[in-house]
VEXBA-29182 format. One record per residue (C-alpha): residue in three letters; chain; residue number from 1; x, y, z. Coordinates in steps of 0.05 Angstrom, whole numbers, plus 5000, padded with zeros to 4 digits. Each point is the difference from the previous one (the first is absolute). Layout:
+------+-----+-----+------+------+------+
! type ! mol ! seq !   c1 !   c2 !   c3 !
+------+-----+-----+------+------+------+
!  ALA !   A ! NUM !    X !    Y !    Z !
...
+------+-----+-----+------+------+------+
% end
This chain:
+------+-----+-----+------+------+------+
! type ! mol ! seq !   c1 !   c2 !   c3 !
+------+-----+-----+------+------+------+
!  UNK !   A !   1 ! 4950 ! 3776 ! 1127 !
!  UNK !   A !   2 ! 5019 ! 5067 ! 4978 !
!  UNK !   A !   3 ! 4929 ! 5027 ! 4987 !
!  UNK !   A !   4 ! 4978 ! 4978 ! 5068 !
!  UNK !   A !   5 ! 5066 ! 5034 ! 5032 !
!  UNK !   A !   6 ! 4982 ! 5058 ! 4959 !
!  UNK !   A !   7 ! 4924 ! 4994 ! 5027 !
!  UNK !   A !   8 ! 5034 ! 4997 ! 5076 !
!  UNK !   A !   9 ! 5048 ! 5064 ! 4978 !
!  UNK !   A !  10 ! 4935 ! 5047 ! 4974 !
!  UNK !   A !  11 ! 4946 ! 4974 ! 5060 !
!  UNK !   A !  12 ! 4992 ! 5050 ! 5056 !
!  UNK !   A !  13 ! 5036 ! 4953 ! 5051 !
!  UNK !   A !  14 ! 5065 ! 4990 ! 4957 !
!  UNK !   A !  15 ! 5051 ! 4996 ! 5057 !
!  UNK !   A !  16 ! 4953 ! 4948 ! 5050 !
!  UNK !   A !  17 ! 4987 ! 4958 ! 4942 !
!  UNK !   A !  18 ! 5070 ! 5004 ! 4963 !
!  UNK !   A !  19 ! 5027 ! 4979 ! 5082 !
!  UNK !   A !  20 ! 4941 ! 4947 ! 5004 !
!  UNK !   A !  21 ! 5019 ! 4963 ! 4936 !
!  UNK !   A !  22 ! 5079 ! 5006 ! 5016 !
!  UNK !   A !  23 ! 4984 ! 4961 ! 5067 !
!  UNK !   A !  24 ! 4959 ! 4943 ! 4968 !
!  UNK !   A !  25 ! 5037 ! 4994 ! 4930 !
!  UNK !   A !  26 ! 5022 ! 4934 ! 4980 !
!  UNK !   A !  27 ! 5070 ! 4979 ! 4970 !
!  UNK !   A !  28 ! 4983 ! 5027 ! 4935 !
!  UNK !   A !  29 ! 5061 ! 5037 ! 4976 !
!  UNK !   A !  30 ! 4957 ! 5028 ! 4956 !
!  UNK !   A !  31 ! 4959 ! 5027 ! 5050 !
!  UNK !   A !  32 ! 5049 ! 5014 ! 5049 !
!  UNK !   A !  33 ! 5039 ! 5046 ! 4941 !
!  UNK !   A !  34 ! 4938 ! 5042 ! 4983 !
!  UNK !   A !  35 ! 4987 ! 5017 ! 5077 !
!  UNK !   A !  36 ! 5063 ! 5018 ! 5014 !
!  UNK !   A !  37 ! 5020 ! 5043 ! 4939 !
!  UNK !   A !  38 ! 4932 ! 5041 ! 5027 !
!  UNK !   A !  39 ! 5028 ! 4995 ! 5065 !
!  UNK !   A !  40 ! 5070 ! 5027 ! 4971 !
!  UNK !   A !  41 ! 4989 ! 5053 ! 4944 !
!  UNK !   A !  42 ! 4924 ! 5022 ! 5003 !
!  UNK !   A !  43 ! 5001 ! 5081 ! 5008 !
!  UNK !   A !  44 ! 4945 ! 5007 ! 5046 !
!  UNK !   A !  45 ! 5032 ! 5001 ! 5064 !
!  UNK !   A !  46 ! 4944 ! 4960 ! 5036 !
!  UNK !   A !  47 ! 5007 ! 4946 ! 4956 !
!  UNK !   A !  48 ! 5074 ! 4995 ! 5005 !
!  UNK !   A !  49 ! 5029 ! 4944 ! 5059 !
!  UNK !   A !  50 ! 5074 ! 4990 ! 4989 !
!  UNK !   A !  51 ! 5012 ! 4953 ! 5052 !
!  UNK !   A !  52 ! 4941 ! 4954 ! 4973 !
!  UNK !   A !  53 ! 5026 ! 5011 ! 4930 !
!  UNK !   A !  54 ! 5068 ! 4970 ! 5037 !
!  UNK !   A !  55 ! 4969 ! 4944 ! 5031 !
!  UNK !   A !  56 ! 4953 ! 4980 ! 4938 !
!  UNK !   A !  57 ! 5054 ! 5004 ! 4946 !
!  UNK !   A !  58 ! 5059 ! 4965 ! 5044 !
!  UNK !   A !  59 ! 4942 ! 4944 ! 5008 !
!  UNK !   A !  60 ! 4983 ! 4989 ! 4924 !
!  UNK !   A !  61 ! 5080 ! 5002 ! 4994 !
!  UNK !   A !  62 ! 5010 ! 4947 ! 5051 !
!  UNK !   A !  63 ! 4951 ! 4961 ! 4961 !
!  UNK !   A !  64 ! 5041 ! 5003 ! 4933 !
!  UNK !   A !  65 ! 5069 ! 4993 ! 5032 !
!  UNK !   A !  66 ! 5020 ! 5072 ! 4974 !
!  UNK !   A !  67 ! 5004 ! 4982 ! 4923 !
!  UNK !   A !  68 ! 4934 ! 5043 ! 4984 !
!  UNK !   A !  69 ! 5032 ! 5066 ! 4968 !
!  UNK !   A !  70 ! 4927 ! 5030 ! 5007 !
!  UNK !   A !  71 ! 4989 ! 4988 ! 5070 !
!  UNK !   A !  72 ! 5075 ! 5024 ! 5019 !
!  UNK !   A !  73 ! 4981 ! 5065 ! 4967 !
!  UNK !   A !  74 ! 4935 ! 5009 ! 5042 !
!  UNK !   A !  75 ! 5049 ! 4986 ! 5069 !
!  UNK !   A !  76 ! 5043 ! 5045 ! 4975 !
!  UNK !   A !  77 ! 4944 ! 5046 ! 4990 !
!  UNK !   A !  78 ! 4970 ! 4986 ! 5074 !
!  UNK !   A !  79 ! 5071 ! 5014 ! 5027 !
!  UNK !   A !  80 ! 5008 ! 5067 ! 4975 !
!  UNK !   A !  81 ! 4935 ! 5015 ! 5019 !
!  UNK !   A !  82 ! 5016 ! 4993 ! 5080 !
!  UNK !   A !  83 ! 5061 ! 5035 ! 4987 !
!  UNK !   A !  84 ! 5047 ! 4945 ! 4988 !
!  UNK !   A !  85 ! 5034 ! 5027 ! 4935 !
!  UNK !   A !  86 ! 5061 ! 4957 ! 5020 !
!  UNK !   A !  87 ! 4959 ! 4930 ! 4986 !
!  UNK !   A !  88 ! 4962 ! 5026 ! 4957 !
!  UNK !   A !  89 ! 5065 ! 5008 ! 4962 !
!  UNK !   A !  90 ! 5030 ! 4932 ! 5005 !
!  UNK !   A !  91 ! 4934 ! 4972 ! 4993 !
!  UNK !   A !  92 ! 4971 ! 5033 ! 4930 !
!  UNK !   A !  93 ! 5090 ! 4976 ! 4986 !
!  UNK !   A !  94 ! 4979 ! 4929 ! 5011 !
!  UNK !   A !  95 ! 4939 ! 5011 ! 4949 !
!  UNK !   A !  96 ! 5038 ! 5027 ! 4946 !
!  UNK !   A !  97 ! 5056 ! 4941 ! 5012 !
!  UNK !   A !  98 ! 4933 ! 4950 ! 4997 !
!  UNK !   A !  99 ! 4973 ! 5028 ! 4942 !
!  UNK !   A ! 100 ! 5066 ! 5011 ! 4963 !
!  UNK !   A ! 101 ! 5008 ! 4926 ! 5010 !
!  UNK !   A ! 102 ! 4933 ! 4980 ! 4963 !
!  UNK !   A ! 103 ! 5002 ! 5055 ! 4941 !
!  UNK !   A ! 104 ! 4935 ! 5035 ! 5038 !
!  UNK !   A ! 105 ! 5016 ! 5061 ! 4963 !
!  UNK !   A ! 106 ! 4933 ! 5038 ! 5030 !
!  UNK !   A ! 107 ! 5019 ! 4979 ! 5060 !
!  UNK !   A ! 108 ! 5072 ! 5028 ! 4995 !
!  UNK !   A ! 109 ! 4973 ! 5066 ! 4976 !
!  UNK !   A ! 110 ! 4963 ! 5008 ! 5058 !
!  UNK !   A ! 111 ! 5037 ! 4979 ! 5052 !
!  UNK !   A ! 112 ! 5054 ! 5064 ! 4976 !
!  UNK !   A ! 113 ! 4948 ! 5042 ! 4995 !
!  UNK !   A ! 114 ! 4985 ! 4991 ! 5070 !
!  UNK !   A ! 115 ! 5072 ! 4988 ! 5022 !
!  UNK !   A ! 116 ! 5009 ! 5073 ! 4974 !
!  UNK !   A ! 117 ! 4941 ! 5023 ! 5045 !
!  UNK !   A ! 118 ! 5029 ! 4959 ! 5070 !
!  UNK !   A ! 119 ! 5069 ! 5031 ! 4985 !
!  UNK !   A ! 120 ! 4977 ! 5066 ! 5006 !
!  UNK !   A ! 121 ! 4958 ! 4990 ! 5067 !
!  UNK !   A ! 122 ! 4921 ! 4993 ! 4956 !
!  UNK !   A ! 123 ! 4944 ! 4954 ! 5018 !
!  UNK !   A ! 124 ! 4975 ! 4981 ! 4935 !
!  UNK !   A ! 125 ! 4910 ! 5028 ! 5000 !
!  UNK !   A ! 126 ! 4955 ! 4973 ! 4944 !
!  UNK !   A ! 127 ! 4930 ! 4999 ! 5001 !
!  UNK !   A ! 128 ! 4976 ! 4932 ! 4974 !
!  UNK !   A ! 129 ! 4977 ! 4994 ! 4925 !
!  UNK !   A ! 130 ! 4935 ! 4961 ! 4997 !
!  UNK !   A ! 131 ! 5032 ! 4967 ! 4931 !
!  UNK !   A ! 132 ! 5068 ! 4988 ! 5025 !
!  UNK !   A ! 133 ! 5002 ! 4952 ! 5060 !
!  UNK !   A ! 134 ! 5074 ! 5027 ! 5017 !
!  UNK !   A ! 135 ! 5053 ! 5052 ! 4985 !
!  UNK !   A ! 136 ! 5034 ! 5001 ! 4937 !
!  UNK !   A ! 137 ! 5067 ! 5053 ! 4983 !
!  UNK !   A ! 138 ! 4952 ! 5033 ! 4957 !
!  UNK !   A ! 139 ! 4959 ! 5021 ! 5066 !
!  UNK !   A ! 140 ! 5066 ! 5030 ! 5032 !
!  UNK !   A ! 141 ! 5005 ! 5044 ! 4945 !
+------+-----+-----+------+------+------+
% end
């Protein structure tokens, strides 16, 4: 799934085909994650859609019921980038409390890296890795 995103990022027509898969993805949270943390943090503005990173990532965290620190941390991420710094806040809050509560120790080191980056007003950019499916702290760095 990553490869073929990353096939969709690098083709010519990156933002009608990144659009065209977001309308006919399934509920794959999976999926739904990788699209919208394009969506959210990609620093080509064309690519970049933070009201479909919204409406992806509160989707694939519908589907878990909340309790998916990694998917909280992609809202949180799709917040801040359509301004909302304010969610983006509580939400990446309710990620670390998640991920406190099951010892995800990657997961808590990212989520305050990025809660550093929403309290002082930043979108978080990263171009995707074609060996690392998702953001780790060591890519904040």
């Amino acid at each position: 799934l990553h490869r073929a995103l990353l096939a969709l990022i690098n083709s010519s027509d990156a933002p009608t085909l990144l659009h065209q898969a977001a309308s006919s993805i399934p509920d794959s949270t999976v999926a739904l994650d990788e699209l919208a943390w394009v969506f959210a943090t990609h620093p080509n503005d064309e690519l970049r859609d933070g009201h479909e990173a919204v409406r992806l990532a509160e989707h694939a965290c519908t589907l878990t019921k909340r309790t998916n620190p990694l998917l909280l941390a992609t809202l949180a991420s799709a917040y801040a980038e359509t301004g909302n710094f304010s969610e983006a806040i509580n939400t990446i809050r309710e990620s670390i409390s998640k991920a406190r509560s099951s010892s995800d120790k990657d997961a808590i080191a990212l989520d305050e890296k990025l809660l550093g980056f929403f309290q002082s007003n930043e979108p978080i950019r990263q171009d995707p890795i074609p060996d690392k499916p998702r953001l780790s702290p060591v890519l904040l760095q």
